[in-house]
C-alpha positions in Angstrom: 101.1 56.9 38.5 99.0 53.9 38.0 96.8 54.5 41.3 96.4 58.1 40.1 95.1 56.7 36.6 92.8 54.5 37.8 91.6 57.5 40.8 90.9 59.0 37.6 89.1 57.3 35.7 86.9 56.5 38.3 86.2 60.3 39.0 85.3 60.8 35.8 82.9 58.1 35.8 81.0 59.4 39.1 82.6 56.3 41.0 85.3 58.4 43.3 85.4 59.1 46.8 85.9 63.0 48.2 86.2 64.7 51.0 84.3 67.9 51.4 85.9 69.6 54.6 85.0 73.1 55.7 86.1 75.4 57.9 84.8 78.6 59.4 88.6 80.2 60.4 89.6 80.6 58.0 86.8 80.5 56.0 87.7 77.7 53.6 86.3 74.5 51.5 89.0 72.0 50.5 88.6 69.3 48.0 90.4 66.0 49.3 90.4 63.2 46.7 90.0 61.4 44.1 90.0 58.2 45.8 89.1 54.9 44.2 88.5 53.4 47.9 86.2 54.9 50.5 88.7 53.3 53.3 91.4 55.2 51.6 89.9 58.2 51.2 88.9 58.1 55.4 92.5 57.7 56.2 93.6 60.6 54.2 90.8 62.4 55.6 91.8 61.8 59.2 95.1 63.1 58.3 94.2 66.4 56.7 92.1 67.5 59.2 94.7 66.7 62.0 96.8 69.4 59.7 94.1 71.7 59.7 93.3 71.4 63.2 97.7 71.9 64.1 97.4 74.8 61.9 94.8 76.6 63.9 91.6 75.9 61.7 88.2 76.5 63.5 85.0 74.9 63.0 85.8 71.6 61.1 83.4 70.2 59.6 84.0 67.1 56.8 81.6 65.4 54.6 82.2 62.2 52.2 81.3 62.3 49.1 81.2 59.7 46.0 80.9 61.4 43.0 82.4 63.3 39.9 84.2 66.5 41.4 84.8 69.6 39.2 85.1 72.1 42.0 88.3 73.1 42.4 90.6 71.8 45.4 90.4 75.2 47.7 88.6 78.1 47.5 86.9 81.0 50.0 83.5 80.8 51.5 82.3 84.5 50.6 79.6 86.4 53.0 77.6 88.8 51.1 75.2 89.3 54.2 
């Protein structure tokens, strides 16, 4: 509880770590985080996209991010070409 206050706090102050990962099948953006610690955060990061990649996910791509995050933690890319 304490780690998650702190993780917290730090998002709302612009200070946390994220991961942006994406992927094209299915096409998806996930939120990973808040993280007070970017060495944290990578280690989670490794781990979640393992899952993704057992589950079948295509096109993986991941970004790391330090900043205030409002988006929510999954949502679908739409194509409107």
């Amino acid at each position: 509880m304490f780690k998650w206050t702190i993780a917290c706090v730090a998002n709302a102050l612009g200070l946390a770590w994220w991961g942006k990962v994406r992927s094209e099948d299915p096409p998806l953006i996930y939120w990973v985080g808040p993280f007070v610690r970017k060495s944290h955060m990578e280690r989670y990061l490794l781990l979640f996209l393992r899952d993704l990649e057992l589950e079948g996910a295509q096109e993986v791509t991941a970004q790391r991010l330090r900043r205030c995050c409002s988006e929510p933690l999954t949502y679908p890319i739409y194509d409107y070409d």
